[in-house]
LOKOL-776913 format. One record per residue (C-alpha): residue number from 1; residue in one letter; z, x, y. Coordinates in steps of 0.25 Angstrom, whole numbers, plus 5000, padded with zeros to 4 digits. Layout:
// residues N
+-----+------+------+------+------+
! seq ! type !    z !    x !    y !
+-----+------+------+------+------+
! NUM !    A !    Z !    X !    Y !
...
+-----+------+------+------+------+
***
This chain:
// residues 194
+-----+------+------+------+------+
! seq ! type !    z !    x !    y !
+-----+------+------+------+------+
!   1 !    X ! 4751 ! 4715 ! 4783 !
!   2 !    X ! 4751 ! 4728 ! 4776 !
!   3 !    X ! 4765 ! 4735 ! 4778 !
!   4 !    X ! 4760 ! 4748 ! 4785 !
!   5 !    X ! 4766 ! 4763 ! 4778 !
!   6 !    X ! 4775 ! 4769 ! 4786 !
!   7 !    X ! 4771 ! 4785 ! 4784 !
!   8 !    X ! 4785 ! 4792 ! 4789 !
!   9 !    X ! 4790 ! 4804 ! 4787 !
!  10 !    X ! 4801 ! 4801 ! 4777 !
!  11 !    X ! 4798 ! 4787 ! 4772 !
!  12 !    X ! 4783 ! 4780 ! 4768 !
!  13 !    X ! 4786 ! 4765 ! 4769 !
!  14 !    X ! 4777 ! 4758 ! 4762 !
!  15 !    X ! 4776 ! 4744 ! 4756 !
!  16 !    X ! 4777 ! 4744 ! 4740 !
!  17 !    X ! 4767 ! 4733 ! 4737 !
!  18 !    X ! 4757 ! 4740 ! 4745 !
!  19 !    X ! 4749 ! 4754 ! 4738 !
!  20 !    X ! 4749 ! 4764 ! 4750 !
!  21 !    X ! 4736 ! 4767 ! 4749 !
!  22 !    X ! 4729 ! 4766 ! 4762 !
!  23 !    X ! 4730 ! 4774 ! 4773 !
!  24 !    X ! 4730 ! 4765 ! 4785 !
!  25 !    X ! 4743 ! 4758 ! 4778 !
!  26 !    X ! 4751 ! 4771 ! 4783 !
!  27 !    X ! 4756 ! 4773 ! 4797 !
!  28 !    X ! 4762 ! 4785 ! 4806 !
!  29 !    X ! 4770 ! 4782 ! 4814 !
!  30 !    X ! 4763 ! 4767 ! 4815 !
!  31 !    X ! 4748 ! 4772 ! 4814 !
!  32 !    X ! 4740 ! 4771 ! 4802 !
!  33 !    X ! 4726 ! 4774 ! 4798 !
!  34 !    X ! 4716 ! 4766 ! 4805 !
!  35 !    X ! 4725 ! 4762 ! 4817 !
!  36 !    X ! 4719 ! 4764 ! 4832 !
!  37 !    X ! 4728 ! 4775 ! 4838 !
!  38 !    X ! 4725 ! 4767 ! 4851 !
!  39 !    X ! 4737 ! 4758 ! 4845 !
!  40 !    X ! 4747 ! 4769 ! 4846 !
!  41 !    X ! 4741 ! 4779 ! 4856 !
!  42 !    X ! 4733 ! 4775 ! 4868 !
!  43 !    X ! 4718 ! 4783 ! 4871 !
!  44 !    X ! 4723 ! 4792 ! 4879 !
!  45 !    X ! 4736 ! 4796 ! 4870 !
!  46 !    X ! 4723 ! 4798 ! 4860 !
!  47 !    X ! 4714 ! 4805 ! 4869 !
!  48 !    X ! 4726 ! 4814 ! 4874 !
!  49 !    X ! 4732 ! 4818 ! 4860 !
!  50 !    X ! 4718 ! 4818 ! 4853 !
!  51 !    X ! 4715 ! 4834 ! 4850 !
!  52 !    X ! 4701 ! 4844 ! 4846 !
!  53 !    X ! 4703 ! 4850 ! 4834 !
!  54 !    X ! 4693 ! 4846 ! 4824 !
!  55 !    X ! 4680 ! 4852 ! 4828 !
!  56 !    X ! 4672 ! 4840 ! 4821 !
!  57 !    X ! 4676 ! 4828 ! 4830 !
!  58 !    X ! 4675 ! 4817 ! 4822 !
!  59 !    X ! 4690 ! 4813 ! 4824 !
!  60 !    X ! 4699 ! 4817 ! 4834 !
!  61 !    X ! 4714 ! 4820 ! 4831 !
!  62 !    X ! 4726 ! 4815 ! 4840 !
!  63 !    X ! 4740 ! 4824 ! 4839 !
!  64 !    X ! 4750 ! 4813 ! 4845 !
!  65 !    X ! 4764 ! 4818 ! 4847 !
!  66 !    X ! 4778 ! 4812 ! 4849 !
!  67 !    X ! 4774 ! 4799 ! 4852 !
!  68 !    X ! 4786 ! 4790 ! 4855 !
!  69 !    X ! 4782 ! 4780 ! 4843 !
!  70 !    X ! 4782 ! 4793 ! 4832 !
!  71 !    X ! 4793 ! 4793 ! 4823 !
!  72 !    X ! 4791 ! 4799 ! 4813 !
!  73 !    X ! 4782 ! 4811 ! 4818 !
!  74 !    X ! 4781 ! 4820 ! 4829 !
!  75 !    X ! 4765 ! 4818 ! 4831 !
!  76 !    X ! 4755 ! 4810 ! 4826 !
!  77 !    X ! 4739 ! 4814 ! 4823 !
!  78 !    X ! 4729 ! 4804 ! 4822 !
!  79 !    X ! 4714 ! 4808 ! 4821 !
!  80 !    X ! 4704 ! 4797 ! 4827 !
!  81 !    X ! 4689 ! 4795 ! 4826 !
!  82 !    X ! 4682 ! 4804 ! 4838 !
!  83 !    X ! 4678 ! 4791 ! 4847 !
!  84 !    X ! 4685 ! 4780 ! 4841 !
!  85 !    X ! 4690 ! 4772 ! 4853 !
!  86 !    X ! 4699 ! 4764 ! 4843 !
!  87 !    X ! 4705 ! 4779 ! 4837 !
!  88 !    X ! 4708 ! 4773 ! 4825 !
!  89 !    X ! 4716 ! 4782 ! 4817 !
!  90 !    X ! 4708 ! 4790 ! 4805 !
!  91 !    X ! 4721 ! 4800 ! 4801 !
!  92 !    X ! 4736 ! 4800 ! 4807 !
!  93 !    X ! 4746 ! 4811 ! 4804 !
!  94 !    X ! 4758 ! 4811 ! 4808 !
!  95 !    X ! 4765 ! 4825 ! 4811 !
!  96 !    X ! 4780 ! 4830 ! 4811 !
!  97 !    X ! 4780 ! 4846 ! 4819 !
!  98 !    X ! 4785 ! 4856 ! 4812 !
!  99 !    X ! 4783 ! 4868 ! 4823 !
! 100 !    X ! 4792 ! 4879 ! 4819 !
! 101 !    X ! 4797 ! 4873 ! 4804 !
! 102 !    X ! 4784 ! 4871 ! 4795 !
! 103 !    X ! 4795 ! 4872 ! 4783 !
! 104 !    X ! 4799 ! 4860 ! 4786 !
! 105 !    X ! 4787 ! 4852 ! 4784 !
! 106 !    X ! 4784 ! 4855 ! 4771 !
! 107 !    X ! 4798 ! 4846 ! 4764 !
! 108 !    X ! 4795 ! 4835 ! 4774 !
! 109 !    X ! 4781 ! 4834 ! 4769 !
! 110 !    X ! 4785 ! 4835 ! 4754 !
! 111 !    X ! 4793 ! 4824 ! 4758 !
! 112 !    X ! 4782 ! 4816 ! 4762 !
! 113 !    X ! 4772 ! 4819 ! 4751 !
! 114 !    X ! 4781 ! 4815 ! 4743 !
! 115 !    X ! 4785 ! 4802 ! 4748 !
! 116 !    X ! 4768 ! 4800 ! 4748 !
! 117 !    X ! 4768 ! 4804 ! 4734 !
! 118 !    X ! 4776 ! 4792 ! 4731 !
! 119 !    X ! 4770 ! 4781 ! 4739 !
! 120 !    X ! 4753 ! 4788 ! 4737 !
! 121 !    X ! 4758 ! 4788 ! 4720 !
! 122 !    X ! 4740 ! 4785 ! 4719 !
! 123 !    X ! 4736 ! 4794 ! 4731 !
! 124 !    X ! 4728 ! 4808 ! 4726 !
! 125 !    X ! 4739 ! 4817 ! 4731 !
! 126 !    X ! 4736 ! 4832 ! 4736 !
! 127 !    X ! 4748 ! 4839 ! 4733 !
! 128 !    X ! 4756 ! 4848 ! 4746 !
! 129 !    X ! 4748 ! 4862 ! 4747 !
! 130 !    X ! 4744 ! 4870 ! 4760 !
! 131 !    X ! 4731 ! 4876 ! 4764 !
! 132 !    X ! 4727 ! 4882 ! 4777 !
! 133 !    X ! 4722 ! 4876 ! 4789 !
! 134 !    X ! 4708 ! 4874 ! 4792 !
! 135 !    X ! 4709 ! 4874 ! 4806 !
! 136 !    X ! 4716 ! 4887 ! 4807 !
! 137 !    X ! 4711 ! 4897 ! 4817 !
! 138 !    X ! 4706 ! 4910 ! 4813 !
! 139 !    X ! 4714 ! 4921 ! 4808 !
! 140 !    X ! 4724 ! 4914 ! 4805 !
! 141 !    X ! 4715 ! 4907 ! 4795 !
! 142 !    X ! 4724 ! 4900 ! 4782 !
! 143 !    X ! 4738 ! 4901 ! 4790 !
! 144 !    X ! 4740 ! 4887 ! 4794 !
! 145 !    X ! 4747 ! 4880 ! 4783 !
! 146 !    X ! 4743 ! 4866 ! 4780 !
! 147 !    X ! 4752 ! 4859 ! 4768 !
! 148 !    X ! 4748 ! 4847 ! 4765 !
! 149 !    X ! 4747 ! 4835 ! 4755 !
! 150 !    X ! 4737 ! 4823 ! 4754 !
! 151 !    X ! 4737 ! 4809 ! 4749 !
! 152 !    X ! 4725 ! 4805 ! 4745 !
! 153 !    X ! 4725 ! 4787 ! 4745 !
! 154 !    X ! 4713 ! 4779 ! 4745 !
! 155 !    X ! 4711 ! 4776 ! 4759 !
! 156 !    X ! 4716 ! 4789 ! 4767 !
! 157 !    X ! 4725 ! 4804 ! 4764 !
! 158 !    X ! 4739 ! 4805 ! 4769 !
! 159 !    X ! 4743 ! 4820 ! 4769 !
! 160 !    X ! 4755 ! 4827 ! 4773 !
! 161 !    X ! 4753 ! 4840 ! 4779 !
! 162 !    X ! 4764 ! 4853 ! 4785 !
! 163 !    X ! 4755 ! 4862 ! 4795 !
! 164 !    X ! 4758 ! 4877 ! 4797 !
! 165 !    X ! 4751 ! 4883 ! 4807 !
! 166 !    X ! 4748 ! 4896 ! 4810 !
! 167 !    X ! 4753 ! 4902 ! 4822 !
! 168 !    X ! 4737 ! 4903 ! 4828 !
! 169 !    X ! 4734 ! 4888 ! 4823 !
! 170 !    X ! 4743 ! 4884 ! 4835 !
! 171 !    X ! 4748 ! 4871 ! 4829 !
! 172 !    X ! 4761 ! 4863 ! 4825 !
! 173 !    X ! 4766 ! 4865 ! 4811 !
! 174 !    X ! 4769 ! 4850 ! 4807 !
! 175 !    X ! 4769 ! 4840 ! 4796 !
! 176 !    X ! 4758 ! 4829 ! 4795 !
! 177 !    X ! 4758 ! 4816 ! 4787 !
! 178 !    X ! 4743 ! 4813 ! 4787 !
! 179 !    X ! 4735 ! 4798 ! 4785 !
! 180 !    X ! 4719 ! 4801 ! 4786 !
! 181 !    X ! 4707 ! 4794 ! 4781 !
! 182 !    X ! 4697 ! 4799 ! 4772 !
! 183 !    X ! 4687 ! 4800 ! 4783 !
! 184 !    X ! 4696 ! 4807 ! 4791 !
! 185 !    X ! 4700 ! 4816 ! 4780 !
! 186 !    X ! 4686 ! 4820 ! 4775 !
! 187 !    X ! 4682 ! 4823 ! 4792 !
! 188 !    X ! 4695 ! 4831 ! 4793 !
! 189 !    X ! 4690 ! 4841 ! 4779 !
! 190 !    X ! 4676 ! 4840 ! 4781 !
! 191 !    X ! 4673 ! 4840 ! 4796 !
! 192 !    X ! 4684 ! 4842 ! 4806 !
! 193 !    X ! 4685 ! 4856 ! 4808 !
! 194 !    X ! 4669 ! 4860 ! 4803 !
+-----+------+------+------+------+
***
């Protein structure tokens, strides 16, 4: 059986004689890519903790905090097919809160990147830069900071992420390690918030 990547916060564990290269060979916090989230939450965990921020409604996102069985994160997000009673899992993030210290995120996601770098030597790599965020709400257009880096691999993106959010954005500052399918990549750019 394939030794399964452990994605933590200070340490990738990976097995040598394998290439890390496919995505669903990488778990937070247990999950992987491709998992039913029915084997680590129950439908009513799921339908409780699903959110309504996308205005296209092709996945549905789930905000999960402090579960009992997180260790290494404060929350976990996984984003699931609208309708899928399986709710296999098409992106998973896990998510360390940085409420009222931003500053600290950014050496605990260089960190990270480069600890990637050296497993993902073939991954197209995105180096760190920030942008705004596309969802901000107007007039405070461009003031929500997103720094983030991305790991282009064969069969998925893993990206590492520090959110600033404006003070009208209304949201948690917070650091997110991200594992996504193209799919769900190319929806999240292209369609989710047209």
């Amino acid at each position: 059986s394939l030794m399964k990547i452990l994605l933590t916060l200070f340490v990738l564990f990976f097995s040598s004689s394998m290439v890390a290269d496919n995505i669903s060979d990488f778990q937070i916090e247990g999950m992987s890519i491709g998992d039913s989230a029915l084997i680590f939450f129950n439908e009513n965990e799921i339908k409780k903790n699903s959110k309504n921020y996308y205005k296209n409604k092709e996945f549905t996102p789930v905000q999960n905090d402090e579960y009992p069985f997180f260790k290494t994160y404060d929350a976990i997000d996984f984003q699931f097919k609208t309708g899928d009673s399986k709710y296999i899992i098409h992106s998973l993030s896990g998510i360390l809160i940085y409420t009222d210290n931003i500053d600290e995120c950014y050496p605990k996601m260089n960190q990270i990147v480069y600890e990637l770098k050296n497993i993902f030597k073939n991954a197209d790599f995105e180096d760190i830069k920030t942008h705004g965020h596309p969802n901000d709400p107007e007039g405070s257009k461009g003031t929500s900071k997103i720094t983030d880096a991305f790991f282009y691999l064969e069969t998925g993106i893993i990206s590492v992420a520090c959110y600033d959010y404006s003070k009208a954005h209304n949201n948690q500052d917070h650091l997110s390690v991200s594992i996504d399918t193209y799919e769900f990549n190319d929806w999240l750019f292209n369609k989710a918030y047209n």
